[in-house]
C-alpha positions as CSV (number, residue, x, y, z in Angstrom):
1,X,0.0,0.0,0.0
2,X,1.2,3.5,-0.7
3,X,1.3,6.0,1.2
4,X,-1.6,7.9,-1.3
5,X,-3.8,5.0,-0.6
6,X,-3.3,5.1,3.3
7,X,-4.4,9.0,2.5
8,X,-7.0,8.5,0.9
9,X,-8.4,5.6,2.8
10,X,-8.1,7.5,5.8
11,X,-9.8,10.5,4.2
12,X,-12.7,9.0,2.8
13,X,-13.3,6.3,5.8
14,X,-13.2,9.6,7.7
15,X,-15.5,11.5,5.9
16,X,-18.4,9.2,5.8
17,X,-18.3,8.1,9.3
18,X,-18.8,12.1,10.1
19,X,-21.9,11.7,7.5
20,X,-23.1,9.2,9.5
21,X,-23.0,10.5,13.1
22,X,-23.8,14.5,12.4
23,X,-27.2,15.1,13.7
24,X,-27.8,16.9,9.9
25,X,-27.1,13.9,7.5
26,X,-27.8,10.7,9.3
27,X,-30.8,10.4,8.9
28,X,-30.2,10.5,4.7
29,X,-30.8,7.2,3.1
30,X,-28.3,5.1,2.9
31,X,-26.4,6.8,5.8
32,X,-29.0,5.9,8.5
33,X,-28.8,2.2,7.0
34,X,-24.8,2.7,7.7
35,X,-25.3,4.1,11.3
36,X,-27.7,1.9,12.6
37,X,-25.2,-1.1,11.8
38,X,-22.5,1.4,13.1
39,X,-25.0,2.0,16.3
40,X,-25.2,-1.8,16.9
41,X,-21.1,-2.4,16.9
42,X,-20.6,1.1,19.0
43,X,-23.7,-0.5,21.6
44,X,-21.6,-4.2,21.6
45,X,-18.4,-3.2,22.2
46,X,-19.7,-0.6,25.0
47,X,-21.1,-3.6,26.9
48,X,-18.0,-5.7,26.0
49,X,-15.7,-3.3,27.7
50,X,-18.1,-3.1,30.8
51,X,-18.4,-7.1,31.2
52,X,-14.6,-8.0,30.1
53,X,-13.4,-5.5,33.3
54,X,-15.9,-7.0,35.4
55,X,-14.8,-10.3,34.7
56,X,-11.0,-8.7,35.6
57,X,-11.9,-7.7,38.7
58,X,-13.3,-10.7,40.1
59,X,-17.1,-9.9,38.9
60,X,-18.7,-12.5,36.8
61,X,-20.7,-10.6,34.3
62,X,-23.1,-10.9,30.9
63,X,-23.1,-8.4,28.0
64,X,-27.0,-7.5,26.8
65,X,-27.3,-5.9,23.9
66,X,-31.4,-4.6,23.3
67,X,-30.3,-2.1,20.5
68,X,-30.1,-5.4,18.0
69,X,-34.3,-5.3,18.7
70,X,-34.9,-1.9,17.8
71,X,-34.8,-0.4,21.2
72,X,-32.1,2.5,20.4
73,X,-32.6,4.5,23.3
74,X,-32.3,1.3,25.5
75,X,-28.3,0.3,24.1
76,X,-27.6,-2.3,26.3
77,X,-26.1,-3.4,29.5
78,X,-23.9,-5.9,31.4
79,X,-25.6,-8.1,34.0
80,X,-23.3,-8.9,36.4
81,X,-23.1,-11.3,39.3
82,X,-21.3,-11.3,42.5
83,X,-17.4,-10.5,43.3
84,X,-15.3,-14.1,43.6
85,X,-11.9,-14.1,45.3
86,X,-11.3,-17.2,43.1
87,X,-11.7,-15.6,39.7
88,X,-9.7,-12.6,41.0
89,X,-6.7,-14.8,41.4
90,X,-7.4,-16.9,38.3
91,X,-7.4,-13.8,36.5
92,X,-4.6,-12.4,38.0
93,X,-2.7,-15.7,37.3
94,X,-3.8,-15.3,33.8
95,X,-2.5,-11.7,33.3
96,X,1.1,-13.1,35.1
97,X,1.3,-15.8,32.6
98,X,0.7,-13.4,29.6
99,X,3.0,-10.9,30.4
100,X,5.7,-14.1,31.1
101,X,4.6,-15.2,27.5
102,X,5.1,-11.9,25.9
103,X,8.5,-11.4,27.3
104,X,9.1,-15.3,25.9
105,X,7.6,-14.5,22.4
106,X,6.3,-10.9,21.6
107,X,9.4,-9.0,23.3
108,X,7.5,-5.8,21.7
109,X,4.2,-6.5,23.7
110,X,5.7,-7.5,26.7
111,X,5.8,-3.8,28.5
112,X,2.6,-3.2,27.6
113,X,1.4,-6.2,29.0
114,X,3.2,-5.2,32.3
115,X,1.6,-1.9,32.4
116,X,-1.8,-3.6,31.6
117,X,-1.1,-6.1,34.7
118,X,0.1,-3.2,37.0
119,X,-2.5,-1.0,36.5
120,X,-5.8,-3.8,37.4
121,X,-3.2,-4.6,40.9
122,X,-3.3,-1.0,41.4
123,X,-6.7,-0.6,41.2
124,X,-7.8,-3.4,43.0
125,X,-5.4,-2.1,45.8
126,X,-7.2,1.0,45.8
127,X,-10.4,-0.2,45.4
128,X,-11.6,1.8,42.3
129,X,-12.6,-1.3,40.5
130,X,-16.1,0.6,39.9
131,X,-15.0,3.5,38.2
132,X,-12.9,1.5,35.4
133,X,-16.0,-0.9,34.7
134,X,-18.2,2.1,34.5
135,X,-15.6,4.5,32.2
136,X,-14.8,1.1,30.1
137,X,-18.1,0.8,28.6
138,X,-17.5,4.6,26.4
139,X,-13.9,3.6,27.0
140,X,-13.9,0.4,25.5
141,X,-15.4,1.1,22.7
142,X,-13.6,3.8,22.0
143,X,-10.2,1.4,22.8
144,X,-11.7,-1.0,19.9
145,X,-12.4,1.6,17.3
146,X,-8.2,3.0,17.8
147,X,-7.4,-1.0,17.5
148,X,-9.2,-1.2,14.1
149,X,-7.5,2.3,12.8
150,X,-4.5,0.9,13.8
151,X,-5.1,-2.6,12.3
152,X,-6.0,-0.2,9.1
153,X,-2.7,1.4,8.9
154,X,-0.4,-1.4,9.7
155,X,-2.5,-3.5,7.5
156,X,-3.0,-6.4,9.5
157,X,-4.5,-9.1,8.2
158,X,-6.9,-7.4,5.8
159,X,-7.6,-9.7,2.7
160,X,-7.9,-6.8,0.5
161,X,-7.9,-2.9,0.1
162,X,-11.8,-2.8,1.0
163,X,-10.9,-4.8,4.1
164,X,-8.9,-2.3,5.0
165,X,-11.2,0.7,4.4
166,X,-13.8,-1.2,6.6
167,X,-10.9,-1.3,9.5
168,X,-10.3,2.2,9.2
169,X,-14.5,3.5,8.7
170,X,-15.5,1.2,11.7
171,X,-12.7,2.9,14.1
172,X,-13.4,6.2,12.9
173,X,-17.4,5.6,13.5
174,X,-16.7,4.3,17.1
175,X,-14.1,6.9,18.3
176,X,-15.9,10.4,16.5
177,X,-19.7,8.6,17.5
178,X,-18.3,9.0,21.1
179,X,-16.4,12.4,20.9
180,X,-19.7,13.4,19.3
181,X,-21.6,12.0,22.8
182,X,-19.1,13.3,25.0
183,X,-19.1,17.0,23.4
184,X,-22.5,17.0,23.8
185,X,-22.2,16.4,28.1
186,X,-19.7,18.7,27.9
187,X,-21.0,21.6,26.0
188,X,-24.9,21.0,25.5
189,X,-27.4,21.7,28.1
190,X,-30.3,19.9,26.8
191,X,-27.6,16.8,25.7
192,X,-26.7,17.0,29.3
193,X,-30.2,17.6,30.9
194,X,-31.6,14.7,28.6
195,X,-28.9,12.5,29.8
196,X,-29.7,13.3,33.3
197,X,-33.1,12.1,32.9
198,X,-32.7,9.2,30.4
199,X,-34.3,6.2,31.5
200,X,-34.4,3.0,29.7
201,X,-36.4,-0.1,30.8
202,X,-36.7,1.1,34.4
203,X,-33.1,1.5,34.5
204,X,-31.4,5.2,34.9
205,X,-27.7,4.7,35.8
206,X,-25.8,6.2,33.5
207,X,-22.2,5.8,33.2
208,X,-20.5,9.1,33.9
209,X,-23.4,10.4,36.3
210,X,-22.9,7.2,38.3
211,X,-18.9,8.1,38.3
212,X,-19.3,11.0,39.8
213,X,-22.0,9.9,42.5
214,X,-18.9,7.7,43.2
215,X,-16.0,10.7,43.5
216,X,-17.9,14.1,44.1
217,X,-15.0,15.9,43.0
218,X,-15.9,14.8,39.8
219,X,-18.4,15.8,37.4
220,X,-19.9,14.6,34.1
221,X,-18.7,17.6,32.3
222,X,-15.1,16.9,33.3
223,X,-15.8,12.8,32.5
224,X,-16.7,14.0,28.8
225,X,-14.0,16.5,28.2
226,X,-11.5,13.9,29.2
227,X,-13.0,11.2,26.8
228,X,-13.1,13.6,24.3
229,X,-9.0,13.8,24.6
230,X,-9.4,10.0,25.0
231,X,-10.8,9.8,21.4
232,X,-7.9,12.6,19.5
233,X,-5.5,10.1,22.0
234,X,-6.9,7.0,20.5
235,X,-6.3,8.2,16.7
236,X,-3.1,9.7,17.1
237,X,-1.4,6.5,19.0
238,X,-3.5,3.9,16.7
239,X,-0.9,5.9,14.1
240,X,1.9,5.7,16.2
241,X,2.0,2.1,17.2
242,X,1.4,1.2,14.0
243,X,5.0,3.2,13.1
244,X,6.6,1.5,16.1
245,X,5.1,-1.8,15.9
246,X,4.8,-2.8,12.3
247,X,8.0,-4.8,12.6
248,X,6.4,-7.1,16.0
249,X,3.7,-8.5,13.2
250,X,5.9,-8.4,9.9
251,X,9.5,-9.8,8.9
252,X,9.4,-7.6,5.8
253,X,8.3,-3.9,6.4
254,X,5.1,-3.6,4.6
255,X,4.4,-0.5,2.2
256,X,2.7,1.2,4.7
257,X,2.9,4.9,5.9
């Protein structure tokens, strides 16, 4: 791939996942058709990031997912069970034996992987395990959509050139859908007044509003504006790991930025 193509793809994978989230075209045919399916993988990998830090902090839990029945105000949720001592250390055991198998195997993943490790210790240590499970939902998804930009620019695995552009339109759509949603908290009354009262099948706890019920010092203005720099964060590094990683995944540098 040249570096024109990597432009362009970028550019036009860009442009219509901003066609598809702007309040003023969305709700064009085919663009709605687009979003919806967009809405749907934003709604799963929410709920994924909420139940996959459950489950590494001890917390058996279930993703739901009611958007996939038409209920779009409803998105989803992550049913979750009781706290167990013995999946904390089985998943602690896990993430020890993953970082050991980095440092054996994937040298390039294997400070990552400590980090990772490091920071769920830490927080179990300080007890914040709420506030990550709550953040990771918006967080998560927003994680996934810089993995797919950066699986876009390095390549990875993509079949063929509209493999890619899918790769780079899906992280685009997921990171800019939430910037959108957090700019709204941040800057929009009614966004933020709506959110306030949202309820959806008799259930009103809403991520950031429950994260600062949790710290007072905190507000859902100051949650938004920082997953707004979470999002530019997220395209910017999915770049640069894919300049700094590229040779972890290929023995031949690929023709790639």
């Amino acid at each position: 791939m040249t570096d024109r193509t990597t432009l362009l793809t970028a550019i036009s994978a860009f442009l219509l996942a901003v066609l598809c989230i702007h309040p003023h075209t969305r709700g064009i045919f085919p663009l709605w058709v687009i979003a919806a399916g967009g809405h749907i993988a934003d709604t799963l990998f929410h709920e994924m990031g909420h139940t996959i830090f459950n489950w590494l902090f001890g917390q058996p839990a279930i993703p739901m997912i009611f958007t996939l029945f038409g209920a779009d105000q409803a998105g989803g949720m992550s049913m979750t069970f009781g706290r167990s001592w013995f999946i904390q250390i089985a998943v602690l055991a896990g993430l020890g034996y993953s970082c050991w198998q980095a440092k054996k195997s994937a040298s390039a993943l294997f400070i990552p992987a400590l980090i990772f490790t490091g920071f769920i210790i830490l927080v179990i240590l300080l007890g914040y395990q709420q506030l990550i499970v709550l953040y990771m939902g918006h967080g998560g998804s927003i994680l996934m959509g810089g993995y797919f930009l950066f699986r876009a620019w390095i390549y990875l695995d993509a079949r063929n050139a509209y493999e890619r552009w899918l790769n780079a339109f899906f992280g685009f759509f997921l990171i800019l859908s939430n910037f959108g949603f957090a700019y709204g908290l941040a800057f929009d009354p009614y966004a933020n007044s709506d959110y306030s009262d949202h309820v959806a099948f008799g259930v009103s706890h809403n991520d950031f509003m429950a994260m600062s019920l949790i710290v007072h010092s905190w507000s859902v203005k100051g949650i938004a504006i920082f997953t707004m720099g979470l999002c530019v964060a997220s395209i910017i590094g999915s770049a640069i790991c894919a300049v700094f990683l590229r040779d972890a995944f290929y023995t031949e540098t690929p023709d790639v930025f």
